[in-house]
Backbone as XML, in Angstrom:
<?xml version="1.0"?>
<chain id="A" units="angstrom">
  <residue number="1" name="UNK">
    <atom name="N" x="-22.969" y="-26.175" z="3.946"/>
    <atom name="CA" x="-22.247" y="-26.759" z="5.043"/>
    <atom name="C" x="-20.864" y="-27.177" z="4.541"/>
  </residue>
  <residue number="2" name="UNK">
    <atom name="N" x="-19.887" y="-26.928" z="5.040"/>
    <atom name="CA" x="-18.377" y="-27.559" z="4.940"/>
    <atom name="C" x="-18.259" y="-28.960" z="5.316"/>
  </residue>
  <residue number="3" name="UNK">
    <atom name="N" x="-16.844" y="-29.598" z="4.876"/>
    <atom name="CA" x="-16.579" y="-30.315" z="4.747"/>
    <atom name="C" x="-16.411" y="-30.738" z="6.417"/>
  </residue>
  <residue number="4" name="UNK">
    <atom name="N" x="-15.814" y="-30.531" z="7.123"/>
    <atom name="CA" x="-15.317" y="-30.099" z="8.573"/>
    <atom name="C" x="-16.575" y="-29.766" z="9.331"/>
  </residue>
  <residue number="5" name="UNK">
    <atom name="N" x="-17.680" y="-29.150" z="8.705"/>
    <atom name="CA" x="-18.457" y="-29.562" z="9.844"/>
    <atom name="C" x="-19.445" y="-31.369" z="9.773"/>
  </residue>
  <residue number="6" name="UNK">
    <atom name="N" x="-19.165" y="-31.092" z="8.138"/>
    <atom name="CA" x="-19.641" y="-32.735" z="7.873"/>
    <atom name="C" x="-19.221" y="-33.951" z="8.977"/>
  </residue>
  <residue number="7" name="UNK">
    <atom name="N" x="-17.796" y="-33.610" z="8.623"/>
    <atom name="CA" x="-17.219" y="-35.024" z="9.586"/>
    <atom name="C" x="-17.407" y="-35.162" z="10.695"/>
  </residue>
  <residue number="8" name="UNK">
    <atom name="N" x="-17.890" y="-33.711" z="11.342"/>
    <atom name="CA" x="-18.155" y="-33.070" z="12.816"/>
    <atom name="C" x="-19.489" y="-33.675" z="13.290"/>
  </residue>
  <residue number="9" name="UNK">
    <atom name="N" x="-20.836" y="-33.889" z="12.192"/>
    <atom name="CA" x="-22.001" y="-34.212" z="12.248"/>
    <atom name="C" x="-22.054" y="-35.320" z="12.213"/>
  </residue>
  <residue number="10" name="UNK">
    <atom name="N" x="-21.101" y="-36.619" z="11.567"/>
    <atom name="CA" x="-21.636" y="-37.780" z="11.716"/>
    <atom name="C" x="-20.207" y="-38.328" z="12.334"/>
  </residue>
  <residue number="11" name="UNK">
    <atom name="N" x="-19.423" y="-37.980" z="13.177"/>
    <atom name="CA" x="-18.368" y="-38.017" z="14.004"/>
    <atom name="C" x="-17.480" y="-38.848" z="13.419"/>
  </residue>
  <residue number="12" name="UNK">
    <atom name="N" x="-17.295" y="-38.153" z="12.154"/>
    <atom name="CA" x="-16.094" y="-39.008" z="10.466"/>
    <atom name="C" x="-14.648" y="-38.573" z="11.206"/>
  </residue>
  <residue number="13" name="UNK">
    <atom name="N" x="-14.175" y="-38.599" z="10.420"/>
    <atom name="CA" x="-12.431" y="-38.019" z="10.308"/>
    <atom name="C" x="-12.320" y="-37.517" z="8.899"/>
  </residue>
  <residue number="14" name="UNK">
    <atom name="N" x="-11.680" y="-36.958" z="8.551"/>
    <atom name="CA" x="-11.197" y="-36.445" z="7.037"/>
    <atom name="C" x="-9.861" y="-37.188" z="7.115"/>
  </residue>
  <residue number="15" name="UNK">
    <atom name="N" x="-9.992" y="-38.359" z="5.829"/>
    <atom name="CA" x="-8.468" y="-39.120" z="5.765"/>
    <atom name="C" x="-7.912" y="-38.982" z="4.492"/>
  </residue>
  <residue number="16" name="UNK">
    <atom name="N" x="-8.235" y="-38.109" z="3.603"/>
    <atom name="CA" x="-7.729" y="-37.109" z="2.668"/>
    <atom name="C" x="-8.475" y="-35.728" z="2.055"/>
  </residue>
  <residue number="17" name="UNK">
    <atom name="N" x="-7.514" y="-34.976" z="1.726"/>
    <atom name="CA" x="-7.907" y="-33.357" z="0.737"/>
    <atom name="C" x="-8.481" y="-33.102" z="2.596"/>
  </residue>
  <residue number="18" name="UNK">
    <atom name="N" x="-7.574" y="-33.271" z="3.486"/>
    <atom name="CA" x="-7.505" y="-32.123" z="4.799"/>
    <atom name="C" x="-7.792" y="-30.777" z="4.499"/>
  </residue>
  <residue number="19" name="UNK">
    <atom name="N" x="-6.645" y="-30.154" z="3.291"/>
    <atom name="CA" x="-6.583" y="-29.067" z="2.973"/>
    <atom name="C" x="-7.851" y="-28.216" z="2.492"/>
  </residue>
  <residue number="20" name="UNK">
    <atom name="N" x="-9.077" y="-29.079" z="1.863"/>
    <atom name="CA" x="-10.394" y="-28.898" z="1.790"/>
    <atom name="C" x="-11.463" y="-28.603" z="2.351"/>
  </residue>
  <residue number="21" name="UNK">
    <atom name="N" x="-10.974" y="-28.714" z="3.962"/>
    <atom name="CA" x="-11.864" y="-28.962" z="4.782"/>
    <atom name="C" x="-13.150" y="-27.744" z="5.083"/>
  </residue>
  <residue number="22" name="UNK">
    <atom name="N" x="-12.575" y="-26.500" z="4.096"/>
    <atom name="CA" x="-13.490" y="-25.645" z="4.242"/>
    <atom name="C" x="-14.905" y="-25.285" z="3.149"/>
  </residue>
  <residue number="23" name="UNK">
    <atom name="N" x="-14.188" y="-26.823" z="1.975"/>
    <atom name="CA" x="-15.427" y="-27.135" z="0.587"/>
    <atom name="C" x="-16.390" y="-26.845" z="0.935"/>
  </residue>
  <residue number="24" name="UNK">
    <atom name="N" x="-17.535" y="-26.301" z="0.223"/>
    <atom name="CA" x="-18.694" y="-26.282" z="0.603"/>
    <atom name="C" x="-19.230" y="-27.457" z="0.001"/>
  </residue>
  <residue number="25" name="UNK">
    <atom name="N" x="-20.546" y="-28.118" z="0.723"/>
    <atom name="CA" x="-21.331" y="-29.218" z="0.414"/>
    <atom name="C" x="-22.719" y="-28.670" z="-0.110"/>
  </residue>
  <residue number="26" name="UNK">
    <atom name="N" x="-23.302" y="-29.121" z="-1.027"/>
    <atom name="CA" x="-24.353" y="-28.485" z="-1.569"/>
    <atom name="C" x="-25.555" y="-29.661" z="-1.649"/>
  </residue>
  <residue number="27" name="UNK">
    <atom name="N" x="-24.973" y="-30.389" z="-1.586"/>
    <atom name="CA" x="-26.182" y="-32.016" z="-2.323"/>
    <atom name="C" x="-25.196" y="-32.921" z="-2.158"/>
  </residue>
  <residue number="28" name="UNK">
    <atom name="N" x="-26.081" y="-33.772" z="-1.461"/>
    <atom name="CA" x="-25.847" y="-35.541" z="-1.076"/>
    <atom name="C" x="-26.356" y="-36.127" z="-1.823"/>
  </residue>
  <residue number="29" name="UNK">
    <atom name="N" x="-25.544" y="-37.131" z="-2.014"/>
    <atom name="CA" x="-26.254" y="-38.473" z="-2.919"/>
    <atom name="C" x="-25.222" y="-39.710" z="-2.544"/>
  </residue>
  <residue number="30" name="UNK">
    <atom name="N" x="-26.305" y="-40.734" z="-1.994"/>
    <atom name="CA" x="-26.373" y="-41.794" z="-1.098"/>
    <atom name="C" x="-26.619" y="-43.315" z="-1.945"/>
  </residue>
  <residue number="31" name="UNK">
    <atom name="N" x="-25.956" y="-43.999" z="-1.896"/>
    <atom name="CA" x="-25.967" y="-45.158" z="-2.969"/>
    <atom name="C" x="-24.520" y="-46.129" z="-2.871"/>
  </residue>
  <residue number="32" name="UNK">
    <atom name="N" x="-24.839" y="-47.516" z="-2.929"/>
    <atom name="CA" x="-23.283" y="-48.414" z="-3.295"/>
    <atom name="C" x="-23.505" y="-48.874" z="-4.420"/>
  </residue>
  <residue number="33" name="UNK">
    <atom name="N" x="-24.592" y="-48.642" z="-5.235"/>
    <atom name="CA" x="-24.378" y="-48.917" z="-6.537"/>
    <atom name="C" x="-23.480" y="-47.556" z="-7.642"/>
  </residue>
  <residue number="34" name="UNK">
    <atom name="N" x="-22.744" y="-48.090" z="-7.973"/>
    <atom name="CA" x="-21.754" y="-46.952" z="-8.704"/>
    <atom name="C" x="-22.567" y="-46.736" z="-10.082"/>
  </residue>
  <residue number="35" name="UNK">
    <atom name="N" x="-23.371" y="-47.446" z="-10.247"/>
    <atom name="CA" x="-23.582" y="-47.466" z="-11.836"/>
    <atom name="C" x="-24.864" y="-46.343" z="-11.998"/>
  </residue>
  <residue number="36" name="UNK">
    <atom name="N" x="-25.626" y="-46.469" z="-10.543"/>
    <atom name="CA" x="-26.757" y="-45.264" z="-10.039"/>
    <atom name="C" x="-25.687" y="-43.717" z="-9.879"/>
  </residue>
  <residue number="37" name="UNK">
    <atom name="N" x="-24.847" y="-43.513" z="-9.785"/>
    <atom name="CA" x="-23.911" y="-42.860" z="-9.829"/>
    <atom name="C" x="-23.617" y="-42.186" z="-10.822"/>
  </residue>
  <residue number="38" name="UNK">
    <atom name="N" x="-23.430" y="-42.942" z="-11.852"/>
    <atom name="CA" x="-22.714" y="-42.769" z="-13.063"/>
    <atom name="C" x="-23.911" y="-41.932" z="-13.988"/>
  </residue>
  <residue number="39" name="UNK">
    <atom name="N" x="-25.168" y="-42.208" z="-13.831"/>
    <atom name="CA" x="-26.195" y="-41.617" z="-14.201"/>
    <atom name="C" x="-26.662" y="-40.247" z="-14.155"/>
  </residue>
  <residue number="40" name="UNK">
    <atom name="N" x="-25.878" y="-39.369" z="-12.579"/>
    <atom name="CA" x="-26.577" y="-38.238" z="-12.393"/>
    <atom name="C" x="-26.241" y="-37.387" z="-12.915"/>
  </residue>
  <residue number="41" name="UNK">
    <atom name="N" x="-26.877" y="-35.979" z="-12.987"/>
    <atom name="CA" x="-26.634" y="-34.640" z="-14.200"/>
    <atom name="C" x="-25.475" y="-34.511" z="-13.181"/>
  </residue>
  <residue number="42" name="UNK">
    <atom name="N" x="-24.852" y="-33.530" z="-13.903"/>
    <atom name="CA" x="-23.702" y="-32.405" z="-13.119"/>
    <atom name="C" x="-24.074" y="-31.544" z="-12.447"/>
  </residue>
  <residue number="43" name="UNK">
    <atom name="N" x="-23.819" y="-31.946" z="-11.046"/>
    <atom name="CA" x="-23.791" y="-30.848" z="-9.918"/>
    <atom name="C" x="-22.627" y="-30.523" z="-8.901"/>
  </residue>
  <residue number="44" name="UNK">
    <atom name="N" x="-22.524" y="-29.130" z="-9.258"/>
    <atom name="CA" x="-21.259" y="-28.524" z="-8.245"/>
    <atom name="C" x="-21.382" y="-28.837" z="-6.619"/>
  </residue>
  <residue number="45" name="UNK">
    <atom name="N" x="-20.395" y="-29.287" z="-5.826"/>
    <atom name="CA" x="-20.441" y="-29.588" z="-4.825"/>
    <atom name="C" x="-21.362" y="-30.668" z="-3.881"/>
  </residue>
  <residue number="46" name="UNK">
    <atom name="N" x="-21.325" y="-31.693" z="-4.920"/>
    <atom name="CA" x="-22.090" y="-32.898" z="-4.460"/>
    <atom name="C" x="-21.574" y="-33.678" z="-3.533"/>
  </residue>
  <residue number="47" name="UNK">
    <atom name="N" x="-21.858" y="-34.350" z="-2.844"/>
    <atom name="CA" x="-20.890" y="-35.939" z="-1.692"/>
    <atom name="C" x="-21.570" y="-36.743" z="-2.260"/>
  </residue>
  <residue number="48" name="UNK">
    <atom name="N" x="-20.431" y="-37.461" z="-2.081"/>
    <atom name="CA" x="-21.264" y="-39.095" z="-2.283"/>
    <atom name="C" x="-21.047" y="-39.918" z="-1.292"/>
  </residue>
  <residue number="49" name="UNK">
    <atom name="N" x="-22.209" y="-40.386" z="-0.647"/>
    <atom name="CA" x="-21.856" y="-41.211" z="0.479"/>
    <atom name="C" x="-22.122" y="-42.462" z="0.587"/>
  </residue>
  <residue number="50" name="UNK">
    <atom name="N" x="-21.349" y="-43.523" z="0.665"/>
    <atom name="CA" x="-21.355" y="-44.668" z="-0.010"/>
    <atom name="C" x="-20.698" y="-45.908" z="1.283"/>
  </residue>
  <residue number="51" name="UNK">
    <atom name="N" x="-20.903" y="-46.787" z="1.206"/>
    <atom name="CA" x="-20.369" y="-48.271" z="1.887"/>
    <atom name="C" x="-19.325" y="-49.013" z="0.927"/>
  </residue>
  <residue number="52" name="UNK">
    <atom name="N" x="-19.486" y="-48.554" z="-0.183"/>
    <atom name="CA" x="-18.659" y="-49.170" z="-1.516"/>
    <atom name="C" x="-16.877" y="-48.527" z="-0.941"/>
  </residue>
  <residue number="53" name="UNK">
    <atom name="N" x="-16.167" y="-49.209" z="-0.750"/>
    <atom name="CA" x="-14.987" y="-49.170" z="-0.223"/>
    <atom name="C" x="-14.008" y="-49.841" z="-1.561"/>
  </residue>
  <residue number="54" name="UNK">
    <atom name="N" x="-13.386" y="-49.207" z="-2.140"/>
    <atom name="CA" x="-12.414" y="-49.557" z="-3.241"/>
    <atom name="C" x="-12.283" y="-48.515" z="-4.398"/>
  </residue>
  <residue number="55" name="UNK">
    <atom name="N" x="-11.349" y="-49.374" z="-5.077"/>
    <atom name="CA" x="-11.267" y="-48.578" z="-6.013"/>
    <atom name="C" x="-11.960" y="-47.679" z="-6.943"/>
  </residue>
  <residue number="56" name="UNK">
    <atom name="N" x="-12.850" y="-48.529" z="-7.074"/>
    <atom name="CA" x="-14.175" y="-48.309" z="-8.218"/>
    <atom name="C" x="-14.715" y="-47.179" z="-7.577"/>
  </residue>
  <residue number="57" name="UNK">
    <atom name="N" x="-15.224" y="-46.882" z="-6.438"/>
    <atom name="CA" x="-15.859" y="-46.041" z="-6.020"/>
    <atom name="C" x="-14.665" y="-44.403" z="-6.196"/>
  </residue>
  <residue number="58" name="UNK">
    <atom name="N" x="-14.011" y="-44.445" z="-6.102"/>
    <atom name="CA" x="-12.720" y="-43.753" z="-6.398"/>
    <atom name="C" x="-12.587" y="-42.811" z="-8.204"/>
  </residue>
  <residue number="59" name="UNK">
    <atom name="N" x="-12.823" y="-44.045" z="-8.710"/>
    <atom name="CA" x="-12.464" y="-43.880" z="-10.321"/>
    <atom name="C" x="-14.232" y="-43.521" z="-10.711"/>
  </residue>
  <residue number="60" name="UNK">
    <atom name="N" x="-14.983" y="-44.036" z="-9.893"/>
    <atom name="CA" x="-16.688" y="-43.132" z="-10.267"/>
    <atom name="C" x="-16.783" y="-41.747" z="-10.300"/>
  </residue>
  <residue number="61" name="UNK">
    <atom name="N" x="-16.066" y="-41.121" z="-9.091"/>
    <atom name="CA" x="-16.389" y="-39.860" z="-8.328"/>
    <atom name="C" x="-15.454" y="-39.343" z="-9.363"/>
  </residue>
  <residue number="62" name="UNK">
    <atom name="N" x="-14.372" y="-39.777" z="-10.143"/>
    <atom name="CA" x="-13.338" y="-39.267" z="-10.734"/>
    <atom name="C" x="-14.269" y="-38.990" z="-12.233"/>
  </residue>
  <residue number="63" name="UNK">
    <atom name="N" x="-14.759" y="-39.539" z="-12.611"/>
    <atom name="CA" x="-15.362" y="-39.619" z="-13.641"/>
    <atom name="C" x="-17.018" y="-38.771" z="-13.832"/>
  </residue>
  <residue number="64" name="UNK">
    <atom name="N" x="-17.057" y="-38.614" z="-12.324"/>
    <atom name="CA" x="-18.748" y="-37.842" z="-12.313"/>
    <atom name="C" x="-18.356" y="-36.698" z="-11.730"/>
  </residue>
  <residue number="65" name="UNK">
    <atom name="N" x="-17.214" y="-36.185" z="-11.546"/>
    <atom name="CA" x="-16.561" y="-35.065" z="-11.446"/>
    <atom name="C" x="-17.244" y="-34.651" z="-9.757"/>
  </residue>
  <residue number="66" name="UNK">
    <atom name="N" x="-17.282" y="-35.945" z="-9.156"/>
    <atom name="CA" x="-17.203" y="-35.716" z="-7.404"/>
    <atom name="C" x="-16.139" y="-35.703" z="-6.884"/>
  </residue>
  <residue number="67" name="UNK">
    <atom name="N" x="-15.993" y="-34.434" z="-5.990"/>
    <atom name="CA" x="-15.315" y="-34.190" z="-5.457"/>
    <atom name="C" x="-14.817" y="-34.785" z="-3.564"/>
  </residue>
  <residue number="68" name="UNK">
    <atom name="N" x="-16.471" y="-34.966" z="-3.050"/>
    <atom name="CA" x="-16.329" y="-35.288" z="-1.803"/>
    <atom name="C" x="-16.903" y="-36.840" z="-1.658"/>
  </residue>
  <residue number="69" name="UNK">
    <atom name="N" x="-16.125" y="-37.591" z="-1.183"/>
    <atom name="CA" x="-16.677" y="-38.871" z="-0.277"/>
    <atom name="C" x="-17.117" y="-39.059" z="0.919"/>
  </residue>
  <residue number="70" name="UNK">
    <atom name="N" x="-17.581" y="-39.990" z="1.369"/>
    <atom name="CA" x="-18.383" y="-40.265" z="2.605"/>
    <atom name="C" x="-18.411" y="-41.573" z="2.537"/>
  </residue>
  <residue number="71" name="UNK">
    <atom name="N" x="-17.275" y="-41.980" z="3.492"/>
    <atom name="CA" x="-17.463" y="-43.563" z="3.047"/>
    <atom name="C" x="-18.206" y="-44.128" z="4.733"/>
  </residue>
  <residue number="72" name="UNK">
    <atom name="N" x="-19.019" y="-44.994" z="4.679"/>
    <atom name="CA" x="-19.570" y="-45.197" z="5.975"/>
    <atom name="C" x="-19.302" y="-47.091" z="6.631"/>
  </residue>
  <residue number="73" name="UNK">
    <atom name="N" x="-20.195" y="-46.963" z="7.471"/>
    <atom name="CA" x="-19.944" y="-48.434" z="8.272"/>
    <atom name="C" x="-18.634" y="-48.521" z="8.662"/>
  </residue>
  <residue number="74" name="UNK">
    <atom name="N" x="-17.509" y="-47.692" z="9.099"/>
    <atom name="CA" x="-16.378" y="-47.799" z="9.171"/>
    <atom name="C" x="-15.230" y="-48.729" z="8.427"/>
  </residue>
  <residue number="75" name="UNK">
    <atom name="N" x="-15.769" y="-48.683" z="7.335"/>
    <atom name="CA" x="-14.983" y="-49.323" z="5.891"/>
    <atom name="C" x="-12.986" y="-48.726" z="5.879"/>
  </residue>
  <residue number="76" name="UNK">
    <atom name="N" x="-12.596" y="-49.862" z="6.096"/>
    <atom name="CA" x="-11.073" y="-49.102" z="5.534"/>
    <atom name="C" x="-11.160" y="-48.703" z="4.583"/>
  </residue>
  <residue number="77" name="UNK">
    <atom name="N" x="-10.283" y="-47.582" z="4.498"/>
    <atom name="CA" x="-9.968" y="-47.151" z="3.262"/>
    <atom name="C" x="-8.541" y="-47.715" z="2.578"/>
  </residue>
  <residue number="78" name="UNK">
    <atom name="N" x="-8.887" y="-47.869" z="1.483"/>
    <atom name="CA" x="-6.666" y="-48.650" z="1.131"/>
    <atom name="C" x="-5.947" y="-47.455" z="0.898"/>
  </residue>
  <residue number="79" name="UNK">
    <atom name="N" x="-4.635" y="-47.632" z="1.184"/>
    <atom name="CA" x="-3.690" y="-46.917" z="0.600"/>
    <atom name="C" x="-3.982" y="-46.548" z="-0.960"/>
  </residue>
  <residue number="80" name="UNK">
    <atom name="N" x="-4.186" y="-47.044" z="-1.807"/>
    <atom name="CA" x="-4.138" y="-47.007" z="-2.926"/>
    <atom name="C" x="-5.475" y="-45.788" z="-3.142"/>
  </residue>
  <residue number="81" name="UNK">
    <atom name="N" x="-6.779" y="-46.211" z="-2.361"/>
    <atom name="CA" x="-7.606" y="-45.508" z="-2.683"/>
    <atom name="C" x="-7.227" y="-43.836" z="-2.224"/>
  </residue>
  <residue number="82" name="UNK">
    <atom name="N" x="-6.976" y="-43.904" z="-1.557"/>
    <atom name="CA" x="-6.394" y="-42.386" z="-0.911"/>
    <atom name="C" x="-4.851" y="-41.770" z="-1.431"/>
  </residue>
  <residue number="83" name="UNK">
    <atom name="N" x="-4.525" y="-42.761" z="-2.444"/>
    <atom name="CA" x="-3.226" y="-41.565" z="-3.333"/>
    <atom name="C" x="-4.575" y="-41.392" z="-4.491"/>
  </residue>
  <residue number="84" name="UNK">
    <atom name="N" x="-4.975" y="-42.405" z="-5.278"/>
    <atom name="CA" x="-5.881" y="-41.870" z="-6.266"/>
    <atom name="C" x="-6.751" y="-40.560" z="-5.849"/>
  </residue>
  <residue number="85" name="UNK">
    <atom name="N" x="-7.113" y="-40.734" z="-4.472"/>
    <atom name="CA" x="-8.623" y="-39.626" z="-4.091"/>
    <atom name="C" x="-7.652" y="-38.276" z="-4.029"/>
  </residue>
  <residue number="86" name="UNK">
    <atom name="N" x="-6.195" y="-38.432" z="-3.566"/>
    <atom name="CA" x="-5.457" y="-37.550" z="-3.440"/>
    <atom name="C" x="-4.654" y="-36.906" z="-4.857"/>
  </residue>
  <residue number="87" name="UNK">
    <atom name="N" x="-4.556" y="-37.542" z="-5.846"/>
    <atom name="CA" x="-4.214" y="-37.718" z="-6.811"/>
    <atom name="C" x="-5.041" y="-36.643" z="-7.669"/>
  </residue>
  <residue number="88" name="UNK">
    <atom name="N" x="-6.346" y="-36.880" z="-7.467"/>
    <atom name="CA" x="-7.676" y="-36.149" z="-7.831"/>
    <atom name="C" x="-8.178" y="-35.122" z="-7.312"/>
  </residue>
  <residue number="89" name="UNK">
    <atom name="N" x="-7.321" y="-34.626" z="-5.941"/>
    <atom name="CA" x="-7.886" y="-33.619" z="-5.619"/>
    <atom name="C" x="-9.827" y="-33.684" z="-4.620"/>
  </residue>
  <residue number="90" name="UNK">
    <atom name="N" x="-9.836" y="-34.976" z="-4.102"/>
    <atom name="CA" x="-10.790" y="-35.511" z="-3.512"/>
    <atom name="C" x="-10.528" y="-35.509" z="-2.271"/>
  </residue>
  <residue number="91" name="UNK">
    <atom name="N" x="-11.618" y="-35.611" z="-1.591"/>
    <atom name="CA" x="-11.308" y="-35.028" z="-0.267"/>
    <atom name="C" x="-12.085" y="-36.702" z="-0.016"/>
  </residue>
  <residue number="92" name="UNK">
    <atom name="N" x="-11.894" y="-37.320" z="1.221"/>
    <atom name="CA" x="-12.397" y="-38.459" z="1.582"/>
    <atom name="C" x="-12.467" y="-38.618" z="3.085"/>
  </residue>
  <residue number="93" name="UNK">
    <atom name="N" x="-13.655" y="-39.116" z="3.470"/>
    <atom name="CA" x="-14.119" y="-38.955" z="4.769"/>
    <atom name="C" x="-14.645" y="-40.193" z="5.291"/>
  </residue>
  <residue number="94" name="UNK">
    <atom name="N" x="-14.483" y="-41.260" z="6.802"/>
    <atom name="CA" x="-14.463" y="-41.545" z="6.652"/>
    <atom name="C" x="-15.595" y="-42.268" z="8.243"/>
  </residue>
  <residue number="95" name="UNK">
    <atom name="N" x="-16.723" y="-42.504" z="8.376"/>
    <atom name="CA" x="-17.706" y="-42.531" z="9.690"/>
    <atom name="C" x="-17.719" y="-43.685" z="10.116"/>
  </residue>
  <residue number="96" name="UNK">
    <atom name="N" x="-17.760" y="-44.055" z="11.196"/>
    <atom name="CA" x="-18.803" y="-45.882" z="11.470"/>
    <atom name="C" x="-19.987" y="-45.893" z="11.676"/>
  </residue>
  <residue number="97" name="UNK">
    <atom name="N" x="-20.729" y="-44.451" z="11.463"/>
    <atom name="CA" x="-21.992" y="-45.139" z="11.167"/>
    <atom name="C" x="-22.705" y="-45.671" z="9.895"/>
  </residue>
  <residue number="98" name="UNK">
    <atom name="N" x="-23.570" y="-46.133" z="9.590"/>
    <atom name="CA" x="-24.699" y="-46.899" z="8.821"/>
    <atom name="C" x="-24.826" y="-45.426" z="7.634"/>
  </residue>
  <residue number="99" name="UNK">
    <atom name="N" x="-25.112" y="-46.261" z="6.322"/>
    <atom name="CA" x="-25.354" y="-45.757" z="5.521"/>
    <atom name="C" x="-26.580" y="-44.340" z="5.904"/>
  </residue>
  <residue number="100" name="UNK">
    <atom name="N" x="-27.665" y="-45.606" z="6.336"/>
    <atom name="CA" x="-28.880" y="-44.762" z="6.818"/>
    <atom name="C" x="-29.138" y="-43.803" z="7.788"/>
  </residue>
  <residue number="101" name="UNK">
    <atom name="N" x="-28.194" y="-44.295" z="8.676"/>
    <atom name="CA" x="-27.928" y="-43.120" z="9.835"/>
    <atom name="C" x="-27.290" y="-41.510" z="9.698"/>
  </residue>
  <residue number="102" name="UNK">
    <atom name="N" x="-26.630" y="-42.006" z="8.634"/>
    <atom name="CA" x="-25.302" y="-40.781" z="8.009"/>
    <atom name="C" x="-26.252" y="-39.811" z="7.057"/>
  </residue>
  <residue number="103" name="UNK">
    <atom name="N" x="-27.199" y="-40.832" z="6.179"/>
    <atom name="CA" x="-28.061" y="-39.760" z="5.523"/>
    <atom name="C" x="-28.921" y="-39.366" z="6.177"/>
  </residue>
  <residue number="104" name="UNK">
    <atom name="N" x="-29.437" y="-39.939" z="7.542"/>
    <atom name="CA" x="-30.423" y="-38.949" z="8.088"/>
    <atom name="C" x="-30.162" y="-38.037" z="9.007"/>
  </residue>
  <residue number="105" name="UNK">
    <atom name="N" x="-28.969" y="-37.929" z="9.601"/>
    <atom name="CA" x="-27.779" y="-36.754" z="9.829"/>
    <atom name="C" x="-28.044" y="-35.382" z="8.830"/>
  </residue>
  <residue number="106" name="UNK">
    <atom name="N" x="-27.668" y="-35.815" z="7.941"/>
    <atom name="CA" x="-27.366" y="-34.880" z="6.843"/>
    <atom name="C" x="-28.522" y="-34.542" z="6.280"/>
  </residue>
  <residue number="107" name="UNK">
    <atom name="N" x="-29.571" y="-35.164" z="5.661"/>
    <atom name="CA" x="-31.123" y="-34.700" z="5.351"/>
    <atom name="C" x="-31.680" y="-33.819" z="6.836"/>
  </residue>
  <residue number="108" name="UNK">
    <atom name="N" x="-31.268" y="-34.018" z="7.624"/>
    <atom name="CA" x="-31.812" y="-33.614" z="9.193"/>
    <atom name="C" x="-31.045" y="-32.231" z="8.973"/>
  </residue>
  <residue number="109" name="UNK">
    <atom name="N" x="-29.912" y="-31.824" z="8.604"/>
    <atom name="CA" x="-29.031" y="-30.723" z="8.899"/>
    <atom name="C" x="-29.517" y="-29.845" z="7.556"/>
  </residue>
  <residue number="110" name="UNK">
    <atom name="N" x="-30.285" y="-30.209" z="6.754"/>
    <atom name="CA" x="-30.611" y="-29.297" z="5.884"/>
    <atom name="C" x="-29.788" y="-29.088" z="4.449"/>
  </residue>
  <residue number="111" name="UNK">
    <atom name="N" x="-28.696" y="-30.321" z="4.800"/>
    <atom name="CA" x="-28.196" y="-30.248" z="3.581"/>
    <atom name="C" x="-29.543" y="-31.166" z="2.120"/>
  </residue>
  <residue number="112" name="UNK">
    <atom name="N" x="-29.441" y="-30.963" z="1.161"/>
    <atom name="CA" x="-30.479" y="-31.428" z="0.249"/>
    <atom name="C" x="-29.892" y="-32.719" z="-0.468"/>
  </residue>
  <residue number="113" name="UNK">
    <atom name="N" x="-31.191" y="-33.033" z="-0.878"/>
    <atom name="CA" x="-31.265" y="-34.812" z="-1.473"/>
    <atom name="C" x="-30.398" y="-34.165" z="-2.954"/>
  </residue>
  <residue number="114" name="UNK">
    <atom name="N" x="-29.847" y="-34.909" z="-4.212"/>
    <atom name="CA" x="-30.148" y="-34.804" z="-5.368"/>
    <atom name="C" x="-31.488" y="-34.979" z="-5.763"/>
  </residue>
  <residue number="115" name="UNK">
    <atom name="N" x="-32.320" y="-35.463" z="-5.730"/>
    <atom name="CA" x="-33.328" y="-36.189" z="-6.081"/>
    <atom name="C" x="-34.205" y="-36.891" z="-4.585"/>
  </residue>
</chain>
């Protein structure tokens, strides 16, 4: 599934890496703990979809070599976080719904768990 139909499924916006919008998504992984994050093997075309709104969540995905966000509960995003996500080549997305709602969207659409 693409990026663009992602935002399409849980009625997000893409508020950076527009230009992405045709990424493929392969595996979700759902969590505001960053440090559960920091743990997983390497997988190509993962999201991370998260309530964690800041920096940190930013400099995780940078470091676990994620590419796509999913930030939920309709969390601002800062300026700052979106030159870094842009900076990185991250695409960032951005829903008001519920953590839980967004992953059962997406488990429902057939995209797969990590774990």
């Amino acid at each position: 599934m693409t990026v663009e139909e992602i935002a399409t499924l849980v009625q997000g916006e893409i508020i950076a890496g527009t230009e992405y919008k045709d990424k493929k998504v392969e595996r979700v992984f759902a969590s505001d703990l960053m440090s559960d994050v920091l743990t997983l093997k390497d997988y190509d075309n993962l999201m991370l979809v998260t309530g964690l709104c800041n920096l940190q969540s930013i400099r995780t995905c940078e470091m676990s070599d994620i590419e796509i966000i999913l930030i939920v509960r309709g969390k601002v995003v800062t300026p700052e976080m979106l030159e870094l996500a842009e900076d990185n080549d991250m695409v960032v997305i951005r829903t008001d719904f519920s953590l839980y709602k967004t992953s059962g969207i997406l488990y429902g659409a057939g995209i797969p768990p990590v774990y």
